[in-house]
C-alpha positions as CSV (number, residue, x, y, z in Angstrom):
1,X,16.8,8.2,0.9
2,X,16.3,8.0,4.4
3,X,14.2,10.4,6.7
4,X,16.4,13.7,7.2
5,X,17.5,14.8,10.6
6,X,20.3,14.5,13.0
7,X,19.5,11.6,15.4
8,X,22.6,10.0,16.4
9,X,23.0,6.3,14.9
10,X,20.5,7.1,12.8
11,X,22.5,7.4,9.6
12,X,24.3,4.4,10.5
13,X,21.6,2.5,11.1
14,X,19.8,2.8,8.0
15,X,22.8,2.5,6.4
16,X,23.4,-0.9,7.6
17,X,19.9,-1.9,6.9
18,X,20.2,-0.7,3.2
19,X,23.3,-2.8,2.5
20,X,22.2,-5.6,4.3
21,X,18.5,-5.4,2.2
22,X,20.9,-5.2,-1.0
23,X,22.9,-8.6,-0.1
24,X,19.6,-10.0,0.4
25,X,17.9,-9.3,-2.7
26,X,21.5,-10.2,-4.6
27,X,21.2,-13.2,-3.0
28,X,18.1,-14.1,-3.8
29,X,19.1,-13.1,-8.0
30,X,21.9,-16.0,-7.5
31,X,19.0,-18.1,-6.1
32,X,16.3,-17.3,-9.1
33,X,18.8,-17.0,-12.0
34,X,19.7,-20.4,-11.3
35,X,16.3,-21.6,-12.2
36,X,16.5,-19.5,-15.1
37,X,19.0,-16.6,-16.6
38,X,15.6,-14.2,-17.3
39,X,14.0,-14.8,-13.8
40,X,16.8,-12.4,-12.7
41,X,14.1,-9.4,-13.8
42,X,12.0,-10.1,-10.9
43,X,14.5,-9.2,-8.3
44,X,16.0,-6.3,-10.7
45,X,12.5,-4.6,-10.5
46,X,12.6,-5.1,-6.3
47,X,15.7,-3.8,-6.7
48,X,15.0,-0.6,-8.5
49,X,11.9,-0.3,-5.8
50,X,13.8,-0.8,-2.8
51,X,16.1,2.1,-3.4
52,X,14.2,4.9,-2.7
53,X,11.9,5.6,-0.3
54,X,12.6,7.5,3.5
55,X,13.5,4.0,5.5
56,X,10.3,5.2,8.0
57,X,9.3,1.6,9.5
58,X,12.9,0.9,9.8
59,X,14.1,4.3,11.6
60,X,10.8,3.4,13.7
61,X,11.6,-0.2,14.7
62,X,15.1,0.5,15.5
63,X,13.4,3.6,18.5
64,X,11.1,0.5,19.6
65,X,14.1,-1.6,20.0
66,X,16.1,1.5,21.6
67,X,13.3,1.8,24.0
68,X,13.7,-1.1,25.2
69,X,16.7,-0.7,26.7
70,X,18.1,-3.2,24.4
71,X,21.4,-1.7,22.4
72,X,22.8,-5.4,21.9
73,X,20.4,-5.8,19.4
74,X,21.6,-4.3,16.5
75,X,21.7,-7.1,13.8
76,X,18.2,-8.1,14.6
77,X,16.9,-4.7,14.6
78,X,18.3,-4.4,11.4
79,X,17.2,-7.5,9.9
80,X,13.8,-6.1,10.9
81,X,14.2,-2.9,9.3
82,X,15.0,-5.1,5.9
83,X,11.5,-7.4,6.7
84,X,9.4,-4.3,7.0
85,X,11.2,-2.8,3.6
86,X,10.5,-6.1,2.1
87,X,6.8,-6.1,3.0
88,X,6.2,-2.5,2.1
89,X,7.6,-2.7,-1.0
90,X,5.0,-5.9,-1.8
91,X,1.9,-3.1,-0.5
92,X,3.1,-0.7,-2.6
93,X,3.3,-3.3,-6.0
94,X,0.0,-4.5,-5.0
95,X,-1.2,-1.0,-4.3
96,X,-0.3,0.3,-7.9
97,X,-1.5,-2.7,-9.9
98,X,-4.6,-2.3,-8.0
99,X,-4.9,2.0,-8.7
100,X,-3.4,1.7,-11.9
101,X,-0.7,4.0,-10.7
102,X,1.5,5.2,-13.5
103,X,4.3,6.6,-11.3
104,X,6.0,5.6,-7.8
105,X,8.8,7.8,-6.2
106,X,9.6,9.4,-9.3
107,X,10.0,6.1,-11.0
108,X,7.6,4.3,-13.2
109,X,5.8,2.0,-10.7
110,X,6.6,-1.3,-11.0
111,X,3.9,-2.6,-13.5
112,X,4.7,-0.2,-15.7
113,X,8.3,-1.3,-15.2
114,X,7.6,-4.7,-16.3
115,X,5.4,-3.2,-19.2
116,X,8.5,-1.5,-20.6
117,X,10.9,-4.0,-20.1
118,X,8.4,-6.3,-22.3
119,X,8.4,-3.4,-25.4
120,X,12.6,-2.7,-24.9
121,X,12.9,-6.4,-25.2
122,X,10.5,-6.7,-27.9
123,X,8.4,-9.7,-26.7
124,X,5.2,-11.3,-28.1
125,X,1.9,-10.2,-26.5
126,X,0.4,-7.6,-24.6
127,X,2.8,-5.5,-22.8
128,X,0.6,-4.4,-20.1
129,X,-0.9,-8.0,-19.0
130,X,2.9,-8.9,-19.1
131,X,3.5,-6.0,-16.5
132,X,0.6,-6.8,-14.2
133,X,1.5,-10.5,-14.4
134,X,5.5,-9.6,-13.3
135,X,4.3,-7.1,-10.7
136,X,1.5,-9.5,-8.9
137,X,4.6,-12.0,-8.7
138,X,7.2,-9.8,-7.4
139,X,4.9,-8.6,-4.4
140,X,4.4,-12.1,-3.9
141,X,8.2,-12.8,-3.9
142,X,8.9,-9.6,-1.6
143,X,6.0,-10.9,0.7
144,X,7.3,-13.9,0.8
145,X,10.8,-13.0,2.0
146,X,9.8,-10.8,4.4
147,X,9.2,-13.4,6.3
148,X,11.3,-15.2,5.5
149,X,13.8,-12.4,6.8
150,X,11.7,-11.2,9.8
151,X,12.7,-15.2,10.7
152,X,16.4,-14.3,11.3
153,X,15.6,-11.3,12.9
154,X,13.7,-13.4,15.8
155,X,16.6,-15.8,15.3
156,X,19.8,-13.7,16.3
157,X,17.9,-11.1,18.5
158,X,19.1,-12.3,22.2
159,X,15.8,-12.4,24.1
160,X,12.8,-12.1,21.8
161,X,9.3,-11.6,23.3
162,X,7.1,-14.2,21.6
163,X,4.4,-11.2,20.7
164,X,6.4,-10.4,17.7
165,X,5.8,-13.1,15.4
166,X,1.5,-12.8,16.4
167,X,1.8,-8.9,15.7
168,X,4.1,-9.6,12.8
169,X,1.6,-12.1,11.0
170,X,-1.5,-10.1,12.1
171,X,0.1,-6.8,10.4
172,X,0.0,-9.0,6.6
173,X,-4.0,-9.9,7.6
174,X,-5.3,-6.3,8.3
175,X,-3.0,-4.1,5.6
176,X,-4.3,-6.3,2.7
177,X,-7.9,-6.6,4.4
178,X,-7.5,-2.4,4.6
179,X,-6.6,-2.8,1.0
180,X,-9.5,-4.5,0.0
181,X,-11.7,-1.9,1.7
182,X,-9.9,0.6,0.1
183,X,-11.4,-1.0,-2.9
184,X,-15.0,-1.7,-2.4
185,X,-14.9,2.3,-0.8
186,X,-15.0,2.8,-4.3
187,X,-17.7,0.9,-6.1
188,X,-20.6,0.7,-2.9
189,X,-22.9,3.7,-2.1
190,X,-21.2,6.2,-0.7
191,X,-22.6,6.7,3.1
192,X,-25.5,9.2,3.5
193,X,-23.7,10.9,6.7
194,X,-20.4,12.9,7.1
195,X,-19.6,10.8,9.9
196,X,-20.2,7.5,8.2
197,X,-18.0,8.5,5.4
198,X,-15.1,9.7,7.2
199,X,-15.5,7.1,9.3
200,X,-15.3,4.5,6.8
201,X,-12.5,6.2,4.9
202,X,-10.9,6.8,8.7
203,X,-11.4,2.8,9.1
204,X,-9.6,2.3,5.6
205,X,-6.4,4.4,6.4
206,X,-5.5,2.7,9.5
207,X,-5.7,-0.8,8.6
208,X,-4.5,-0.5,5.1
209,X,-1.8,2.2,6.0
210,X,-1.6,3.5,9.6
211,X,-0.8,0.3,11.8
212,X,2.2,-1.1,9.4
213,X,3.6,2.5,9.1
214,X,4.3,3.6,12.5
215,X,2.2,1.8,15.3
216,X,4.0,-1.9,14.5
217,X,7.4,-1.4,13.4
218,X,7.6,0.3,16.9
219,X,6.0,-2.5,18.9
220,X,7.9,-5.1,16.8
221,X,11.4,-3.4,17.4
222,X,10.3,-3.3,20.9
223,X,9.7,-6.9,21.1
224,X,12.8,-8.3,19.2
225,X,14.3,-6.3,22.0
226,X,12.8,-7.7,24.6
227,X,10.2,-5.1,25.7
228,X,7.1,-6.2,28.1
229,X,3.5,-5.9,27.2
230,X,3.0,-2.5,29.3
231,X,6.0,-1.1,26.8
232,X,4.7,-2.1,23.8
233,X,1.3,-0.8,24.1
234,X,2.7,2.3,25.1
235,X,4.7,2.7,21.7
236,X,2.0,1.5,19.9
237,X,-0.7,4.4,22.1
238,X,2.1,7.1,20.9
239,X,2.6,5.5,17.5
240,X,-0.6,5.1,15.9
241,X,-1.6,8.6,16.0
242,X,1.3,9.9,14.0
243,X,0.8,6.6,11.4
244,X,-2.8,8.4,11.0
245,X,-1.7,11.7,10.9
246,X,1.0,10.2,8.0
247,X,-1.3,8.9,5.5
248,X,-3.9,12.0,6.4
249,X,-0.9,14.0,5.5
250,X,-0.5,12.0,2.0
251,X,-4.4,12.5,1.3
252,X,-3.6,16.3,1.1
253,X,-0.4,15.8,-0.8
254,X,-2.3,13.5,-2.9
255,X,-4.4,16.6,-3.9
256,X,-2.4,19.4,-3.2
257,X,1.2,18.2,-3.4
258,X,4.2,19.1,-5.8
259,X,4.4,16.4,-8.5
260,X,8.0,17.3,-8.4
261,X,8.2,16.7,-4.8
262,X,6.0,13.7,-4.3
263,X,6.8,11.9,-7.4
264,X,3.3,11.4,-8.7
265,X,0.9,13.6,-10.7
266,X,-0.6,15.9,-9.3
267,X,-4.8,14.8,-8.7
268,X,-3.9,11.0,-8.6
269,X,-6.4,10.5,-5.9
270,X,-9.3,11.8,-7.6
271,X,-8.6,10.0,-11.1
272,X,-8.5,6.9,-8.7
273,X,-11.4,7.8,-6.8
274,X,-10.2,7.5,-3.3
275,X,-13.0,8.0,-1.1
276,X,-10.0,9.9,1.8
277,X,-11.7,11.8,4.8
278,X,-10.4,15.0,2.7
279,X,-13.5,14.3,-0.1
280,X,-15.8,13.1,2.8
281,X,-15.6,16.4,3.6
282,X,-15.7,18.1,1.0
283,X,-19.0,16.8,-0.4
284,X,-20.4,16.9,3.0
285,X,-19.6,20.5,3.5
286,X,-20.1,22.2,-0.2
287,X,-23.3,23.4,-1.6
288,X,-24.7,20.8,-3.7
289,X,-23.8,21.8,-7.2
290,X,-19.9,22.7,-5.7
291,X,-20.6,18.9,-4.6
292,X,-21.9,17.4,-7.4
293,X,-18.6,18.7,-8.8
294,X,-16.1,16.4,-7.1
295,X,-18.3,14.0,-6.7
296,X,-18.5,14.0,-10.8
297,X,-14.1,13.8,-10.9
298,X,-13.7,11.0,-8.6
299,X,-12.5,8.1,-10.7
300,X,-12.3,10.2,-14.0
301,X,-9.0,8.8,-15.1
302,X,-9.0,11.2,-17.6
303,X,-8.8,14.2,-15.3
304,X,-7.4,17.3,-16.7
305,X,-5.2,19.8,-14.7
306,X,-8.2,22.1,-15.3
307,X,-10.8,20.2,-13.4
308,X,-8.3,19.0,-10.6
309,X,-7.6,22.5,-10.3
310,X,-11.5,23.0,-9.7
311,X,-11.7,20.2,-7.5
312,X,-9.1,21.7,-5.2
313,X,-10.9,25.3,-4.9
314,X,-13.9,23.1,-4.0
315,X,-12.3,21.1,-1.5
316,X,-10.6,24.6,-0.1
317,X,-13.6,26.7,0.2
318,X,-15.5,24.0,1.7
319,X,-13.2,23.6,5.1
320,X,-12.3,20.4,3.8
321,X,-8.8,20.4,3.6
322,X,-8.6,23.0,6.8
323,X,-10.6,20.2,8.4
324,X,-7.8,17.3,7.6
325,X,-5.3,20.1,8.6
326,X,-6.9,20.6,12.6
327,X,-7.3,16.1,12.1
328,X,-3.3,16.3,11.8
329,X,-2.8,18.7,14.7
330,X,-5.1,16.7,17.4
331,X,-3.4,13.5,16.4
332,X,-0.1,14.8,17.1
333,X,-1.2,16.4,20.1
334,X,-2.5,12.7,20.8
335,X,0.6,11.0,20.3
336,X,2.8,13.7,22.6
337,X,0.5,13.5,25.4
338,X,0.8,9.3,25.2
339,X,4.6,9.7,25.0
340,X,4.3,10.9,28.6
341,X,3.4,7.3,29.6
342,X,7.2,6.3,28.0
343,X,8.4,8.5,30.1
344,X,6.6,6.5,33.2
345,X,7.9,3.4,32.4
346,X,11.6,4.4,32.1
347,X,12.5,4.9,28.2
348,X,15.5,6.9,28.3
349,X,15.5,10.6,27.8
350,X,17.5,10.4,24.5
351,X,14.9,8.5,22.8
352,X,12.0,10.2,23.9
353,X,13.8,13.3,22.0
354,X,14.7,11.0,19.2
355,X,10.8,9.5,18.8
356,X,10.1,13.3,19.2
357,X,12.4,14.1,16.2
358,X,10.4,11.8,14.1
359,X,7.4,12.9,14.8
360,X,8.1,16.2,13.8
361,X,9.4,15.3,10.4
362,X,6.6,12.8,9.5
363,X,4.3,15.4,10.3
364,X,6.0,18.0,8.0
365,X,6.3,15.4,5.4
366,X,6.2,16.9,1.9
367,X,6.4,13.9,0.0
C-alpha cells in the first residue's frame, strides 16, 4: 500500500504508477507465455511481489521531479516510479535468496514461493533448488526491465538532463556491490574497534540500501525533470540522511519489531547474522559475558523466541539500541537543516512541506 498521509497528488500519483507497473508486467506474461504456457509463473511471482510494499522510491522521485518545477512531466515521472519498483523488487529477491528469508511483507518471499508452487504442482526434484533457481531468474527478469522501463521514462520526459541515465546505472553497481558487503560482513573477523564496526556496517547500509531508497529516486525525478546539478545535489544532501535513518530504523524493527506489523519473524537479523550498527554496539558496549551472548546468536538459524528475547535485553541495557535511536534523530536533524538549501535555490513552498511530510513518516516507520 502506499505511504499514508495527505499530500495532494499523492494518491493519484501512486495510483497511476501501480496501474501502469500492472500493464507492464501483463505485458510482459503475453510476451513470456508465448515462448511457453508455464513461463507465465515467473511474472505471476513479480506480480504477487509488486503488490505490496509503501511505493517510497516512487512517492520520492515524483517530489524530485516536483522540485524541479517540472509538472508536465507526469508520464515520465511515473514511468520512473514503475523502474525503481521494478529494480527494488529484483534487490529484494536477491536479498532473500541470499538470507534465506522465509517471509516478505507478510507473504512467503519469493523463493519460497517458487518452492511451493513446485510441491502444489507436484513436480520431480527438489523443491527448494527449484525455488532458488525461479527466484535468481525473476530478479534477473525485474532487473532487466527496469531498464528497460527507466528507457521510456527518459524517452517521453520533455527535457531530460543527461545525469540520469549515469546515476541510474551507477545506482545497479553500488546496491549489489553493498549487497556483497553485506555478505562477507558476515563470514570475515569482526573489527577489533567500535568504530570500525559500525563503520563498516554504516558503509554496508548506504550502498546496499540507503542511496536507492531515498538519495536517487529524488535526484533521478529531478533530472527526468530537468533539474541542474546545484538541484540535484541538494536533494540528494537532504535525501541521503533520511535513506540512512530508514534502514537504521529497519535494523531496530528487525530486532524489536511486531512480526504482525513488519511481516517477518520477529529476530530475523540475528538468525541471519547481520552485523547492523545496532549489534556493533551492543558487543562493543556489554560486559563481556553479556557479549559473548549475542555474539554466540548471530547466525543461529535456529534461534528460539527465548534467546532472541535475551538478545534484546542485551542490546537494551547496553545503550545499543538507545544509541541507533540518538543516530535516527541527528540524521533527521541532518536532512532538515540541508532542506534549507532547497529553499535557496527556489523549490516551491508546497514541496518543501510535502518532502517534509515524508520525512516524518519514514522516520516513524513501523514496518
Amino acid at each position: 500500500m502506499p505511504i499514508p498521509g495527505d499530500i495532494p497528488g499523492q494518491s493519484e500519483f501512486v495510483e497511476a504508477t501501480n496501474g501502469r507497473l500492472r500493464a507492464f508486467l501483463s505485458g510482459k506474461r503475453e510476451q513470456v507465455t508465448a515462448v511457453d504456457p508455464g513461463a507465465g509463473t515467473l511474472v505471476d511471482s513479480l506480480v504477487s511481489l509488486t503488490a505490496g510494499g509503501k511505493k517510497l522510491r516512487p512517492v520520492l522521485a515524483w517530489l524530485g521531479g516536483r522540485a524541479a518545477g517540472r509538472s508536465g512531466d507526469e508520464q515520465a515521472l511515473t514511468e520512473l516510479g514503475v523502474a525503481l519498483e521494478l529494480f527494488q523488487a529484483a534487490a529484494l529477491i536477491h536479498d532473500d535468496v541470499i538470507d534465506r528469508s522465509d517471509t516478505r511483507r507478510g507473504q512467503p518471499s519469493t523463493h519460497r514461493w517458487f518452492a511451493r508452487h513446485h510441491r502444489t504442482s507436484e513436480f520431480s526434484g527438489d523443491s527448494d533448488h527449484y525455488g532458488v533457481s525461479g527466484a535468481i531468474l525473476v530478479g534477473d527478469l525485474a532487473l532487466s526491465w527496469a531498464g528497460e522501463v527507466f528507457s521510456e521514462a527518459e524517452a517521453v520526459a520533455a527535457d531530460p538532463s543527461p545525469a540520469g541515465r549515469e546515476v541510474f546505472q551507477r545506482m545497479h553497481t553500488e546496491v549489489i556491490t553493498g549487497q556483497y558487503l553485506d555478505v562477507l560482513a558476515e563470514v570475515i573477523p569482526p573489527a577489533e574497534s567500535e568504530a570500525g564496526a559500525v563503520g563498516r556496517a554504516r558503509n554496508v547500509l548506504t550502498y546496499k540500501a540507503a542511496r536507492y531508497s531515498t538519495e536517487y529516486p529524488l535526484a533521478l525525478g529531478c533530472s527526468l525533470a530537468g533539474g541542474g546539478a546545484q538541484l540535484q545535489r541538494a536533494l540528494a544532501a537532504a535525501g541521503l540522511p533520511l535513506g540512512i535513518a530508514f534502514q537504521l530504523r529497519d535494523d531496530l524493527l528487525g530486532v524489536f519489531g511486531d512480526p504482525e506489523v513488519t511481516g517477518k519473524p520477529v529476530g530475523d537479523d540475528l538468525r541471519e547474522g547481520k552485523r547492523t550498527e545496532l549489534i556493533a554496539y551492543g558487543l562493543h558496549r556489554s560486559a563481556a559475558a553479556a557479549a559473548a551472548e549475542l555474539e554466540a546468536v548471530l547466525g543461529d538459524a535456529a534461534l528460539d523466541d527465548q534467546k532472541v528475547a535475551r538478545a534484546r535485553e542485551i542490546l537494551v541495557s547496553s545503550g545499543a539500541r538507545a544509541a541507533v535511536e540518538r543516530e535516527i534523530a541527528q540524521l533527521a536533524e541532518a536532512s532538515e537543516r540541508s532542506r534549507a538549501e532547497l529553499s535557496r535555490l527556489g523549490v516551491d513552498e508546497d514541496v518543501l512541506t510535502d518532502f517534509a511530510a515524508v520525512a516524518e513518516l519514514l522516520l516513524a516507520r513501523t514496518s
